[in-house]
C-alpha positions in Angstrom: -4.5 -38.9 -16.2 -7.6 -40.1 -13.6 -9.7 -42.7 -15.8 -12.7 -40.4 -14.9 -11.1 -37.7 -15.7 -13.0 -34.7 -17.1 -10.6 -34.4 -19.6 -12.2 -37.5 -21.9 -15.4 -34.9 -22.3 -15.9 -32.7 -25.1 -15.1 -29.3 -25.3 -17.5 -26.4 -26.3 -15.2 -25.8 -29.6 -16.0 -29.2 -30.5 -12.3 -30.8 -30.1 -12.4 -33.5 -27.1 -10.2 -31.6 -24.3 -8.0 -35.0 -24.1 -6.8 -34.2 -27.9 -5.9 -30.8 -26.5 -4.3 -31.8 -23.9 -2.2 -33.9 -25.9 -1.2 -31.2 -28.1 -0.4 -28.9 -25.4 1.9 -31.1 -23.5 5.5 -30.4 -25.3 4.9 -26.7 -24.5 3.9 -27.4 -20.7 7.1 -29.6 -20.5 9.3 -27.3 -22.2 7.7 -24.5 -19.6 8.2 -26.8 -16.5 11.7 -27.9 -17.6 13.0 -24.1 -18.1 11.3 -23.5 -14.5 13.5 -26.7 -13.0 16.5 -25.6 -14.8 16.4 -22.6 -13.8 15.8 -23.0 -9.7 18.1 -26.4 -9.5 20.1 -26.9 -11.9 20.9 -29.3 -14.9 22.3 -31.8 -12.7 20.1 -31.8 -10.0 17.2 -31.7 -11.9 15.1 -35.2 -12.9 13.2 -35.6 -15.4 10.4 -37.3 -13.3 10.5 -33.8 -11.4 9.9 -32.1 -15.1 7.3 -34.7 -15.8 5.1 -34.2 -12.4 5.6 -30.5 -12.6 3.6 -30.7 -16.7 1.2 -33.2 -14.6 2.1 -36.3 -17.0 4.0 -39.4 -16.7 7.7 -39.6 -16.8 6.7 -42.5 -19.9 5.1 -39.4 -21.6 7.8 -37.0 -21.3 10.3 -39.9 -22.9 7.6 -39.7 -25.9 8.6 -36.1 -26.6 12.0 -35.9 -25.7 13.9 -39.5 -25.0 16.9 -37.7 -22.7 16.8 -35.1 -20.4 19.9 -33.3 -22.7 17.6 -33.3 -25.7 14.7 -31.5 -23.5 17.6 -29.2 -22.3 17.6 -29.0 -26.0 14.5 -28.3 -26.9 14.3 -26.0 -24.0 16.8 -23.7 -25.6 15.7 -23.8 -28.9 12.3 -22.6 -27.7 13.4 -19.7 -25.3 16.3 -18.7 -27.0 18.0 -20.1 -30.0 14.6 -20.6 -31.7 14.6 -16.6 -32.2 17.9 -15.3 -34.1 15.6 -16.2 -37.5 13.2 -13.4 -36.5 16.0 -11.1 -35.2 18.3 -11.0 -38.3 15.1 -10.3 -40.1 14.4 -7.4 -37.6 17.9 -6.0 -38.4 16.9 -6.4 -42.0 14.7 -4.2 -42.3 15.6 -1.8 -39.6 15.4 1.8 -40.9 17.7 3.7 -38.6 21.1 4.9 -38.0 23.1 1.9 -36.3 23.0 3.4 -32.8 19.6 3.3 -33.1 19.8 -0.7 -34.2 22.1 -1.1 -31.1 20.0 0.5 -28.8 17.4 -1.8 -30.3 18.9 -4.9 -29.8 19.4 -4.0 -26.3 15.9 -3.3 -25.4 14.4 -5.9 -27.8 17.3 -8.5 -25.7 15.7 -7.3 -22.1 12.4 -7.7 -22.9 12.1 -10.9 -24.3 15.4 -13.0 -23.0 16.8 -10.5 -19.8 13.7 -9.8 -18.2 12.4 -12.9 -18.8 12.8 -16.5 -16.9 14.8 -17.7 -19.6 18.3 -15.1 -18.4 18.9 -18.2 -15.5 19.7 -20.6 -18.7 22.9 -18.4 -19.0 24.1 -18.8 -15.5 23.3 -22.6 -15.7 25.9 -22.9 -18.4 28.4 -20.6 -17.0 27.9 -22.8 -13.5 28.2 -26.5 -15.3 29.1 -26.1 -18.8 32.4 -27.9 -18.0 31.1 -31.2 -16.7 28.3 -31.3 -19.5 30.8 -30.5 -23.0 28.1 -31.8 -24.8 25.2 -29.4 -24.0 28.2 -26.6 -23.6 28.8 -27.4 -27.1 25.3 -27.5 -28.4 24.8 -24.2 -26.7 27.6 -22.5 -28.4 26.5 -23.3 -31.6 23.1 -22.7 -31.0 23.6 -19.3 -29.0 26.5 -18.0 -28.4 27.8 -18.2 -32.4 24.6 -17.1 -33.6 24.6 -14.4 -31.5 28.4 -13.1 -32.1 27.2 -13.1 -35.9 23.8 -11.0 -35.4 26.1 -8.8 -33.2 29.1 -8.8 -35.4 26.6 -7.7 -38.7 25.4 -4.7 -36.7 28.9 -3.5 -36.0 29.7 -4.4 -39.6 27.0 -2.2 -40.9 28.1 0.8 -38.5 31.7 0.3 -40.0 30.1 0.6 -43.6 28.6 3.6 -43.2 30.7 5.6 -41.2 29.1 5.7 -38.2 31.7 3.5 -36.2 35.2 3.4 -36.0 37.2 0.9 -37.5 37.7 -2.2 -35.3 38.5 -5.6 -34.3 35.2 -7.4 -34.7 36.0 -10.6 -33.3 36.8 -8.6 -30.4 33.8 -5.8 -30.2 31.2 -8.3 -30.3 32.4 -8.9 -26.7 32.6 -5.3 -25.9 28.5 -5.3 -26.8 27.7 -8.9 -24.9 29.3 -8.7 -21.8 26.6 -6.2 -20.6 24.0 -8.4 -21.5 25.9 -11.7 -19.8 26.4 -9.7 -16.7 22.7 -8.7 -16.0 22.2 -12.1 -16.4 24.5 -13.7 -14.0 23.6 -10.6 -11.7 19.4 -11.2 -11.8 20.4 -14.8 -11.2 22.6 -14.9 -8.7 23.5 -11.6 -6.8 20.7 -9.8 -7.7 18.0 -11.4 -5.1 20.4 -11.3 -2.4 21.4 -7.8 -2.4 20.5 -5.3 -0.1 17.0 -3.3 -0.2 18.9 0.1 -0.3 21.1 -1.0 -3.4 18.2 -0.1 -5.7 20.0 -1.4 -8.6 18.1 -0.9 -11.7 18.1 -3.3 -15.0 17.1 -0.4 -17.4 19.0 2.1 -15.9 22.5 0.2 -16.1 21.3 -1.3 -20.0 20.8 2.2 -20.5 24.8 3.4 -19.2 26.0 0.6 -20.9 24.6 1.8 -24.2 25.8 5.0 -24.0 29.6 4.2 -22.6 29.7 1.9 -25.6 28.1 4.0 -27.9 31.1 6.8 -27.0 33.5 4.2 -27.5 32.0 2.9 -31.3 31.0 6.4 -33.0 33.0 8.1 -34.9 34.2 11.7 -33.8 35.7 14.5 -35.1 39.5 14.9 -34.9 39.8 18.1 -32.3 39.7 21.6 -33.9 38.3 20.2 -36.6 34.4 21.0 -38.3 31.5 18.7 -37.7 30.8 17.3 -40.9 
């Protein structure tokens, strides 16, 4: 920061802007490090790159995060892993049959993960997971278990009431993620290249998904026989 920076003068709420500042800097990191992620890379991206992006020092991004893994890290955690608390608690207290929760989790996925800058951190680890096992492996326990279990309670709970068939769980939480997975790879990879006459739309395919899914979990009636 400029030694005549503006900064070092006092704000009109009465804390000095250079206390702000401070405070605000792991949140403009994190924001600046999902953004370089995201366009380059984990590999190709620097953490002095990160650092000018926030407008700090690369000295002050080492004060918040002393390896670029651990603000790949934090990165996660804030965009992505950081929510499964407030989602299980969302499934809690959903009132609904469990098509309804599944349609849910769809829509409540694209608007805050799918549509959101935060999809590319999926096709980062699908392009270099191998030659970085250690952030592969913090990522599957942070994501990927977490959200095979969130997935695997809802199809638990359709099961328990009668609403789905009987199945292999370990399996059907697949069935419900790879829609999900391949939006994301698609928005992040294909998607911006493909021709203007495609007119592929997110919601509409979310929306196919759900329903070829939702034929293939519900329960229905044996043929000739009265709906219950």
């Amino acid at each position: 920061m400029p030694r005549n920076s503006p900064h070092d003068l006092p704000s009109t709420d009465g804390a000095p802007k250079r206390s702000r500042r401070k405070e605000a800097r792991p949140g403009e990191l994190l924001e600046a490090a999902l953004d370089l992620f995201v366009e380059k890379g984990f590999a190709a991206t620097r953490v002095d790159e990160v650092a000018a992006r926030a407008g700090v020092s690369k000295g002050t991004l080492f004060l918040y995060f002393p390896s670029k893994e651990e603000l790949f890290k934090a990165v996660v955690r804030e965009n992505i892993a950081g929510r499964f608390a407030e989602w299980n608690t969302e499934l809690e207290a959903f009132v609904g049959t469990t098509s309804e929760v599944l349609v849910y989790c769809y829509q409540v996925w694209w608007e805050r993960i799918g549509a959101t800058k935060a999809s590319g951190i999926t096709k980062l680890m699908f392009s270099e997971a191998q030659n970085f096992p250690e952030i592969a492996q913090f990522y599957q326990q942070e994501v990927i278990l977490p959200g095979r279990a969130l997935i695997r309670r809802i199809l638990q709970r359709g099961m328990e009431r009668g609403e789905f068939r009987a199945m292999d769980l370990d399996y059907g939480t697949y069935i419900v993620m790879a829609p999900m997975m391949f939006l994301m790879l698609w928005n992040n990879s294909m998607g911006p290249c493909s021709v203007p006459d495609e007119n592929f739309s997110a919601e509409q395919y979310i929306r196919a998904q759900i329903d070829n899914i939702l034929h293939g979990l519900c329960v229905r009636s044996a043929p000739g026989s009265s709906p219950t």
